[in-house]
Biopython code that builds the backbone (N, CA, C, O; Angstrom):
import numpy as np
from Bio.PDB.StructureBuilder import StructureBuilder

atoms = [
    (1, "UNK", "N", (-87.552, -108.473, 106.989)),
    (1, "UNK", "CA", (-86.750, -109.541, 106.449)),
    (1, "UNK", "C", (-85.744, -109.985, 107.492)),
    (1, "UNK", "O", (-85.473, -109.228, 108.424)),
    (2, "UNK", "N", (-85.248, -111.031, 107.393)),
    (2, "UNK", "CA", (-84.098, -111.663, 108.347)),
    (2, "UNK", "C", (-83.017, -111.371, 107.625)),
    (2, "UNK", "O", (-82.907, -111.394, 106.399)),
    (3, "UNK", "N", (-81.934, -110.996, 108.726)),
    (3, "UNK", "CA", (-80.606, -110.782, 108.549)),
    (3, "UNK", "C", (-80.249, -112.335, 107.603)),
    (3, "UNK", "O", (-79.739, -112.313, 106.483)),
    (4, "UNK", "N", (-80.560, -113.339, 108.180)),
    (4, "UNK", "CA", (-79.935, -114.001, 106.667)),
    (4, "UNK", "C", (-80.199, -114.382, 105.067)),
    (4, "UNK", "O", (-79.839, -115.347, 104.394)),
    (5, "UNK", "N", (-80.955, -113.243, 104.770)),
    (5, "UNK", "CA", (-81.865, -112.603, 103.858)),
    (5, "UNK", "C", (-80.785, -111.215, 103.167)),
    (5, "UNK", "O", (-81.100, -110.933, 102.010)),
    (6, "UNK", "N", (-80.174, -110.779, 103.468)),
    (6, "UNK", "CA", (-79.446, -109.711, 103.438)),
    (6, "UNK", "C", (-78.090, -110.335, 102.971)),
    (6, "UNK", "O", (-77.567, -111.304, 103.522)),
    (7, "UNK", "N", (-77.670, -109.783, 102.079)),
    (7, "UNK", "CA", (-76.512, -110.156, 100.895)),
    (7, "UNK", "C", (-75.176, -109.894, 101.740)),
    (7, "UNK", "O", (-75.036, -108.833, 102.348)),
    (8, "UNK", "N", (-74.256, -110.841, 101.755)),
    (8, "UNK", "CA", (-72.798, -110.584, 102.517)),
    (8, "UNK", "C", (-72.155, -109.308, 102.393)),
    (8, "UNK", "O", (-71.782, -108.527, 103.268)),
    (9, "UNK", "N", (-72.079, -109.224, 100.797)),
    (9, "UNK", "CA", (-71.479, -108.126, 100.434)),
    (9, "UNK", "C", (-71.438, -106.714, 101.229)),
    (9, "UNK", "O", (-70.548, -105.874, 101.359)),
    (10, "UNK", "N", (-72.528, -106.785, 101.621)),
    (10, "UNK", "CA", (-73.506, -105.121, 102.273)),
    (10, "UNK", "C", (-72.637, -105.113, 103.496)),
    (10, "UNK", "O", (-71.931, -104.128, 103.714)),
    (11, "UNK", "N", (-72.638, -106.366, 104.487)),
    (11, "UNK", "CA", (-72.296, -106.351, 105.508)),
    (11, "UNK", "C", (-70.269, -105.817, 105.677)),
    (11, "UNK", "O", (-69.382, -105.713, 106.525)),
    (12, "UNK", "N", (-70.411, -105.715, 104.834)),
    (12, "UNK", "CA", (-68.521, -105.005, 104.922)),
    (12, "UNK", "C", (-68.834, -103.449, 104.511)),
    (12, "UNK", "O", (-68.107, -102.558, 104.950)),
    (13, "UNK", "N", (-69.786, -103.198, 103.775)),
    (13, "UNK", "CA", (-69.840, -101.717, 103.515)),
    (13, "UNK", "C", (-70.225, -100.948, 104.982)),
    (13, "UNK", "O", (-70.597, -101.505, 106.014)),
    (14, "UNK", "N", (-70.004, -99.395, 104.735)),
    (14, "UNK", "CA", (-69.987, -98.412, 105.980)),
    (14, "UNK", "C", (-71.472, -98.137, 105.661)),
    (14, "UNK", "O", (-72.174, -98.802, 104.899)),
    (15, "UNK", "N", (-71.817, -97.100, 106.336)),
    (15, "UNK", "CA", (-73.176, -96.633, 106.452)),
    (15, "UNK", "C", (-73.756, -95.869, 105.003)),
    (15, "UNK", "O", (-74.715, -96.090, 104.263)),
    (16, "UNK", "N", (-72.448, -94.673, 105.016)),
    (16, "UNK", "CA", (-72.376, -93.915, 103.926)),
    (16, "UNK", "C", (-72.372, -95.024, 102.740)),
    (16, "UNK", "O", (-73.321, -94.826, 101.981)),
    (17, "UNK", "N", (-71.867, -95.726, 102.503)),
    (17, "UNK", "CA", (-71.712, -96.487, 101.203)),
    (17, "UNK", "C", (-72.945, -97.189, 100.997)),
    (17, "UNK", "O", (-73.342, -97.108, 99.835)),
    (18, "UNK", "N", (-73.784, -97.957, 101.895)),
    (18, "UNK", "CA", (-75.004, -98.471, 101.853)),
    (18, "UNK", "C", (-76.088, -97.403, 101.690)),
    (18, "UNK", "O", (-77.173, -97.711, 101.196)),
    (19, "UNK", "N", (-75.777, -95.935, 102.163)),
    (19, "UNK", "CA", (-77.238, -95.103, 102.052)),
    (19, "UNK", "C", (-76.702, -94.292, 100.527)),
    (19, "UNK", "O", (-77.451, -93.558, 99.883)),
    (20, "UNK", "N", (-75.470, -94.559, 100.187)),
    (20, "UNK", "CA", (-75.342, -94.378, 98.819)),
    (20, "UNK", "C", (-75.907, -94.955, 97.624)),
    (20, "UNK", "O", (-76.624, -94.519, 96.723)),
    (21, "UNK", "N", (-75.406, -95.988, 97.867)),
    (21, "UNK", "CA", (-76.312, -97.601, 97.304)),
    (21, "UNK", "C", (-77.753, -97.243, 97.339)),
    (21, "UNK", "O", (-78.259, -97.152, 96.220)),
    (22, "UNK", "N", (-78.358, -97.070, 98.115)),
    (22, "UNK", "CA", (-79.757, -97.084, 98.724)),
    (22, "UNK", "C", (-79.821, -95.642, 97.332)),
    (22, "UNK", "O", (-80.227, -95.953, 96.212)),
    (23, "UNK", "N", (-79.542, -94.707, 97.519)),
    (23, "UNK", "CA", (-80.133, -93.440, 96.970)),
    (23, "UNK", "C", (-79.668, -93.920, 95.458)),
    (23, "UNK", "O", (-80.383, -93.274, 94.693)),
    (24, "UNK", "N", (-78.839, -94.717, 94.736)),
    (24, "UNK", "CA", (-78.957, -94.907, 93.688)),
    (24, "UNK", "C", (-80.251, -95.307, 92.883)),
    (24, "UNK", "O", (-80.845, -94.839, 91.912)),
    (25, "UNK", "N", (-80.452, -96.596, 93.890)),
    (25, "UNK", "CA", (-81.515, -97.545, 94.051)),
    (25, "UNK", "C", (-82.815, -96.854, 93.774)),
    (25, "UNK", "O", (-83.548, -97.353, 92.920)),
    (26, "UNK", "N", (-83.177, -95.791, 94.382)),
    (26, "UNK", "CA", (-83.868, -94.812, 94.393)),
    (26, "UNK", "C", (-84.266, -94.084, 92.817)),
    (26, "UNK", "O", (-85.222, -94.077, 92.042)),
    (27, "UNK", "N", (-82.825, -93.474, 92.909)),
    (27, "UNK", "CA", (-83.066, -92.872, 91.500)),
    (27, "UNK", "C", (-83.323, -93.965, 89.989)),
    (27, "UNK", "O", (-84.146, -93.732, 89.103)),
    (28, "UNK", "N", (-82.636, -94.822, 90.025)),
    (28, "UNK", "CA", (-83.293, -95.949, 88.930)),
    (28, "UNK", "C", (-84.923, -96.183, 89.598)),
    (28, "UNK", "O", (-85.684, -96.691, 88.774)),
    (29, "UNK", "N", (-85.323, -95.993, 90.469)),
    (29, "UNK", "CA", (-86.375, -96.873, 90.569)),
    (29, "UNK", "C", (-87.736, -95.708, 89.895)),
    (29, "UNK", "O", (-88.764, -95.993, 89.280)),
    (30, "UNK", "N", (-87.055, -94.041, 90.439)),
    (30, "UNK", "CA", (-87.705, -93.065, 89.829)),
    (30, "UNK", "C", (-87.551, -92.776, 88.311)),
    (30, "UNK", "O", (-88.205, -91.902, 87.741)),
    (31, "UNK", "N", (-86.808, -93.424, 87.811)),
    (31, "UNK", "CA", (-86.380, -93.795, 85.988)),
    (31, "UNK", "C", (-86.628, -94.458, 85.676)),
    (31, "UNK", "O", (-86.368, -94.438, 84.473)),
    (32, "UNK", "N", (-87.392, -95.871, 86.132)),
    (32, "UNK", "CA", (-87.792, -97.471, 85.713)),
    (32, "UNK", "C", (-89.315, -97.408, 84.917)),
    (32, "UNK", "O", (-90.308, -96.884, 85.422)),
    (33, "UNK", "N", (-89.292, -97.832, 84.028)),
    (33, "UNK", "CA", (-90.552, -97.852, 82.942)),
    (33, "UNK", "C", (-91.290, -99.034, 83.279)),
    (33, "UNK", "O", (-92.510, -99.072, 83.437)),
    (34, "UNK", "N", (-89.999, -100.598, 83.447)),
    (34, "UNK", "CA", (-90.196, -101.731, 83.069)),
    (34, "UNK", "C", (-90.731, -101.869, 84.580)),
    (34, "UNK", "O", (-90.146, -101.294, 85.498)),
    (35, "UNK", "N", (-91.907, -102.685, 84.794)),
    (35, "UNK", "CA", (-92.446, -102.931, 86.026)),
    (35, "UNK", "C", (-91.759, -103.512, 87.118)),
    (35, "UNK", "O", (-91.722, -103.229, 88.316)),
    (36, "UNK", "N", (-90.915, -104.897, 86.037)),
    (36, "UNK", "CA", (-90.613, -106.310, 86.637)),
    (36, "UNK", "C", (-89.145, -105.608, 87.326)),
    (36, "UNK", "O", (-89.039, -105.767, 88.542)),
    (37, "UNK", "N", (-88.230, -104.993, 86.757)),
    (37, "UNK", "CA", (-87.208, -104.428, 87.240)),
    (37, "UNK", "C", (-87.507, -104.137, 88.497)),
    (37, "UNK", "O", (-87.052, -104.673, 89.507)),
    (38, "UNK", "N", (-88.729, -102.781, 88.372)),
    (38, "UNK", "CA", (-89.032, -101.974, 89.333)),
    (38, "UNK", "C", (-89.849, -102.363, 90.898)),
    (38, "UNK", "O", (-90.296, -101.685, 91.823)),
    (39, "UNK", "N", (-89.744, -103.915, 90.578)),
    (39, "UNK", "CA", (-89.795, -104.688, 91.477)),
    (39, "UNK", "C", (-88.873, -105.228, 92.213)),
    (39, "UNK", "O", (-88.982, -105.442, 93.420)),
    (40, "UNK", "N", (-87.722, -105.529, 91.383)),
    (40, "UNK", "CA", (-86.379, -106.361, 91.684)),
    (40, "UNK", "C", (-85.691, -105.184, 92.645)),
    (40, "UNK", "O", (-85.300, -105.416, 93.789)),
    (41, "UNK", "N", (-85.605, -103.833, 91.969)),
    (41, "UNK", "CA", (-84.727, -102.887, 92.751)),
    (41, "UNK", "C", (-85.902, -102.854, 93.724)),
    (41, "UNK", "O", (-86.395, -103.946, 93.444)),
    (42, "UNK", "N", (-86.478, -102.483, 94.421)),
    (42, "UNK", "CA", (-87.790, -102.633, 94.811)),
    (42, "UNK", "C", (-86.817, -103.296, 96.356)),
    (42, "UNK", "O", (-86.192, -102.729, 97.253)),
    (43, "UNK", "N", (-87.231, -105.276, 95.919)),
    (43, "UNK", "CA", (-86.753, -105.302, 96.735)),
    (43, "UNK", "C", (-85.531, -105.401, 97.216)),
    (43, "UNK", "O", (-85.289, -105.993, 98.267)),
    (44, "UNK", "N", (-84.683, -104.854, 96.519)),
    (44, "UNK", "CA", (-83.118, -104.789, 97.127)),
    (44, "UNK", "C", (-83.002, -103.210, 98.077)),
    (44, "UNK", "O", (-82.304, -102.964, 99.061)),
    (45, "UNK", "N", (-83.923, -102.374, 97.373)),
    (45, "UNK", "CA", (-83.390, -101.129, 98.557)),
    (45, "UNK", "C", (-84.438, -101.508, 99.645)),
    (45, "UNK", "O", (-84.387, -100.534, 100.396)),
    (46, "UNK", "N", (-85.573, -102.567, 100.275)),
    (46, "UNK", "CA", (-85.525, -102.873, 101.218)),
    (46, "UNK", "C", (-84.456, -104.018, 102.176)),
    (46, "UNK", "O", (-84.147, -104.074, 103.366)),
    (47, "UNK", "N", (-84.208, -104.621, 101.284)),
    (47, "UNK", "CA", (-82.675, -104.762, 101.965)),
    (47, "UNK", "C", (-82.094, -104.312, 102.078)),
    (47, "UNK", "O", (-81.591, -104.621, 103.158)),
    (48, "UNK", "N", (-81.447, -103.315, 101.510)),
    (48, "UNK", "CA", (-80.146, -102.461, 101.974)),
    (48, "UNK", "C", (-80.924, -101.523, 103.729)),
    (48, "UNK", "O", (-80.508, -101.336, 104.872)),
    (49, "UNK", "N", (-82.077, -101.227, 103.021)),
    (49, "UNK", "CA", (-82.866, -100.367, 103.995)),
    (49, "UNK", "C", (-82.621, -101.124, 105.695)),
    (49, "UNK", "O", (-82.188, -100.555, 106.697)),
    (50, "UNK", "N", (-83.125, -102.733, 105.530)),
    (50, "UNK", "CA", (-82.820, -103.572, 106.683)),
    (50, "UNK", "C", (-81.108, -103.348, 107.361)),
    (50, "UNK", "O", (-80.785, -102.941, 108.477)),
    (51, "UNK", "N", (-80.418, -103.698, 106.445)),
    (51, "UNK", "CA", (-78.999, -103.528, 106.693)),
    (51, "UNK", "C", (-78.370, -102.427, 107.309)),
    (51, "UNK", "O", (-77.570, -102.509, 108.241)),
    (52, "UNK", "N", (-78.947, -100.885, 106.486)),
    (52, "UNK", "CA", (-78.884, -99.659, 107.175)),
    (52, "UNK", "C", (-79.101, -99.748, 108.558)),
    (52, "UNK", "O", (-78.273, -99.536, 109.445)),
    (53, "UNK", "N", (-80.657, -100.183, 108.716)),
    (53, "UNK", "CA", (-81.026, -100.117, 110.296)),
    (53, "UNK", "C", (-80.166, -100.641, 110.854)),
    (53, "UNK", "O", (-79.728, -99.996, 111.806)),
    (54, "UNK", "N", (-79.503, -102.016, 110.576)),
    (54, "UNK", "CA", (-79.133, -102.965, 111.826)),
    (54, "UNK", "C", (-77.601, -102.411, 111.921)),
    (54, "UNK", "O", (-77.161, -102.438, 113.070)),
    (55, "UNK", "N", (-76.771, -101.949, 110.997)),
    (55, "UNK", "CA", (-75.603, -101.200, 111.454)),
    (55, "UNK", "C", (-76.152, -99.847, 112.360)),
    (55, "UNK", "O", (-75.907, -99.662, 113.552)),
    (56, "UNK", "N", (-76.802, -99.129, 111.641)),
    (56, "UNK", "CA", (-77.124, -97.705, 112.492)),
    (56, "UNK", "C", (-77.616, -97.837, 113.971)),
    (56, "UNK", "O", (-77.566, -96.846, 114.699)),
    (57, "UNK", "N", (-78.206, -99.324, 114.549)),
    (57, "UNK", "CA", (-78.460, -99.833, 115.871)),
    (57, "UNK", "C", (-77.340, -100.066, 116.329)),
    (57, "UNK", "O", (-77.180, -99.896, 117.538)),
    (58, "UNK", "N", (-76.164, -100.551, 115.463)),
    (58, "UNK", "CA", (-75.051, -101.352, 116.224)),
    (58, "UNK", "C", (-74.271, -100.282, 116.716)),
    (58, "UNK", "O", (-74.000, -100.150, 117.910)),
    (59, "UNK", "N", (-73.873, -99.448, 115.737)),
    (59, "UNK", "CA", (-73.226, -98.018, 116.175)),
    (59, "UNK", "C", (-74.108, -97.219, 117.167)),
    (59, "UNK", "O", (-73.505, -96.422, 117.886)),
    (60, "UNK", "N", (-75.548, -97.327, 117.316)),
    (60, "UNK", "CA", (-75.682, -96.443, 118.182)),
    (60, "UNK", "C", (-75.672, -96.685, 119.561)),
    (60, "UNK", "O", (-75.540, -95.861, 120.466)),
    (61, "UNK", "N", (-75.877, -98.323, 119.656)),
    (61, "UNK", "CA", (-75.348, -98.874, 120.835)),
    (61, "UNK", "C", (-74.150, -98.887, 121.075)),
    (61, "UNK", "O", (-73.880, -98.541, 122.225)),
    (62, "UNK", "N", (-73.122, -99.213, 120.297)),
    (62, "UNK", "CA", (-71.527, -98.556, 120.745)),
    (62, "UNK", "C", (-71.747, -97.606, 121.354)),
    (62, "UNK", "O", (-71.855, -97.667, 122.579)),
    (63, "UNK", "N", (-71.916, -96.123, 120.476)),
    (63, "UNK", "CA", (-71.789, -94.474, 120.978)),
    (63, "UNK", "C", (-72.140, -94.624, 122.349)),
    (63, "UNK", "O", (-71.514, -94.205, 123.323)),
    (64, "UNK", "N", (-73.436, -95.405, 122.320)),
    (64, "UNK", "CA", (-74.464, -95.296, 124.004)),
    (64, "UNK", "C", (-72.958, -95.690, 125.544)),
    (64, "UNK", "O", (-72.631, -95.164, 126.608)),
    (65, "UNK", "N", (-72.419, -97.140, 124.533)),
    (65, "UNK", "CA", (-71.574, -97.815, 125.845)),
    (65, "UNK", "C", (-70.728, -96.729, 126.086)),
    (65, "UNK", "O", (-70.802, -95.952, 127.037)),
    (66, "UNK", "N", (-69.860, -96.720, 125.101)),
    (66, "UNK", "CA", (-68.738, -95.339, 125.114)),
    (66, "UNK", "C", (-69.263, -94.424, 126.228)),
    (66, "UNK", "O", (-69.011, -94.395, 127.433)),
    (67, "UNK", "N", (-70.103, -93.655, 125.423)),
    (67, "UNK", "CA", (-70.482, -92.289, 126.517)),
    (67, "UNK", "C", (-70.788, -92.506, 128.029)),
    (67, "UNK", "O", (-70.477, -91.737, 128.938)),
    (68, "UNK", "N", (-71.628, -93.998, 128.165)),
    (68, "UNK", "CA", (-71.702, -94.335, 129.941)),
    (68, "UNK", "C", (-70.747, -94.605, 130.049)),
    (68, "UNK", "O", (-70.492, -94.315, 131.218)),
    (69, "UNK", "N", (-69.348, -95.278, 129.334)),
    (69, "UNK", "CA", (-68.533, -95.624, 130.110)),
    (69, "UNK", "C", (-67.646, -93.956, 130.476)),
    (69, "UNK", "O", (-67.207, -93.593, 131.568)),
    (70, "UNK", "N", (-67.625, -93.518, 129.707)),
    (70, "UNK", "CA", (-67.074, -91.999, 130.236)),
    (70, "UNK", "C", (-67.808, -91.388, 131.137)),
    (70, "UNK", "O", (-67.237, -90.741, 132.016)),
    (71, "UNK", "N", (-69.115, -91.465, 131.101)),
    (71, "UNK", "CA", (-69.143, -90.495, 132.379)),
    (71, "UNK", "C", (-68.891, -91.459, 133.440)),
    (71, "UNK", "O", (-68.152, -90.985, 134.302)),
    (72, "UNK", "N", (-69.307, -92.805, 133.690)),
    (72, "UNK", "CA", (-68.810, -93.312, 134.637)),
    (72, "UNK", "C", (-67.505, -93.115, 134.804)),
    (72, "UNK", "O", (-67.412, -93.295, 136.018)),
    (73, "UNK", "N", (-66.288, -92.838, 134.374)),
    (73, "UNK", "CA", (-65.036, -92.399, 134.448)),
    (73, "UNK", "C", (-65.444, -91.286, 135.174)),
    (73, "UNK", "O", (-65.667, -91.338, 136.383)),
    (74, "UNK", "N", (-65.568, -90.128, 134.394)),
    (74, "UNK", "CA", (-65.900, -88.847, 135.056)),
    (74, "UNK", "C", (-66.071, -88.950, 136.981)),
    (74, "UNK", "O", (-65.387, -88.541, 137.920)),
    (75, "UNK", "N", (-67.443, -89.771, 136.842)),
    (75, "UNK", "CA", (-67.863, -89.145, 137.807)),
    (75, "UNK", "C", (-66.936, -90.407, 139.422)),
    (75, "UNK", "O", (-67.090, -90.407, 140.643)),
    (76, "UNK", "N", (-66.067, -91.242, 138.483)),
    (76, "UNK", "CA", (-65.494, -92.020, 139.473)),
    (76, "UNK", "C", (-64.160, -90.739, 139.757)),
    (76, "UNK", "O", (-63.521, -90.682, 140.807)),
    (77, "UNK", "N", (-64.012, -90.051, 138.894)),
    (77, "UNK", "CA", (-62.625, -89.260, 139.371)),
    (77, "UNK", "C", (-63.533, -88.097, 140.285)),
    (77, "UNK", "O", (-63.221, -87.873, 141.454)),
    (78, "UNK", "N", (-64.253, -87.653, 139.870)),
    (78, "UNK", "CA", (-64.944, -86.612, 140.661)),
    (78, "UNK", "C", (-65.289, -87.146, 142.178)),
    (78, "UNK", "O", (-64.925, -86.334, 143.029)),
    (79, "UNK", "N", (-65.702, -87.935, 142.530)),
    (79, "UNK", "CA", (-65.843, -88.721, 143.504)),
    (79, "UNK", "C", (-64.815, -88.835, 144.242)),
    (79, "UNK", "O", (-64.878, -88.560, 145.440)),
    (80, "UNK", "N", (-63.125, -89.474, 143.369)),
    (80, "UNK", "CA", (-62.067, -89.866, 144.221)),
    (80, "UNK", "C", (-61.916, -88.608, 144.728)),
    (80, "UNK", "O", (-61.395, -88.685, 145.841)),
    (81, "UNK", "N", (-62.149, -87.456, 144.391)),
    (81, "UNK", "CA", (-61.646, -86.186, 145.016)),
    (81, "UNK", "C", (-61.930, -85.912, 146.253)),
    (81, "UNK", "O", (-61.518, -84.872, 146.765)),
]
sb = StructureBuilder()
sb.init_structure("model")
sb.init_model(0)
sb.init_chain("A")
sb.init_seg("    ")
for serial, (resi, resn, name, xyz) in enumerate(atoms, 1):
    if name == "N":
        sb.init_residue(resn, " ", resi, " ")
    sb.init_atom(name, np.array(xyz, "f"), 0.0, 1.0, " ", f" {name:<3s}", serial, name[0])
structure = sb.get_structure()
């Protein structure tokens, strides 16, 4: 799905709160009798699912910059020595 497919709301929640969401989603969907529902939640925890990914990419590309930019620190002081 495309990010502009994906509900605003989600986009202010944290990770934890969306894979919360998500595991609710889950459990109604393992309690759902009615088909048509079990379609609707259906497709909302693949949206949330999309949303998960694209924060859990964004943060892990942060962590990535962070950490090169430290060792590049590191190894510029190790060097000045």
């Amino acid at each position: 799905m495309k990010d502009k497919n994906l509900p605003d709301d989600n986009n202010s929640q944290s990770l934890d709160e969306l894979t919360n969401d998500a595991n609710n989603i889950i459990e109604s969907l393992e309690n759902e009798k009615d088909l048509q529902n079990s379609i609707e939640n259906y497709q909302k925890l693949i949206k949330l699912n999309n949303n998960i990914e694209k924060k859990f990419r964004k943060n892990s590309k942060e962590i990535n910059e962070q950490t090169q930019k430290k060792i590049k620190e590191i190894t510029n002081k190790k060097n000045a020595k």
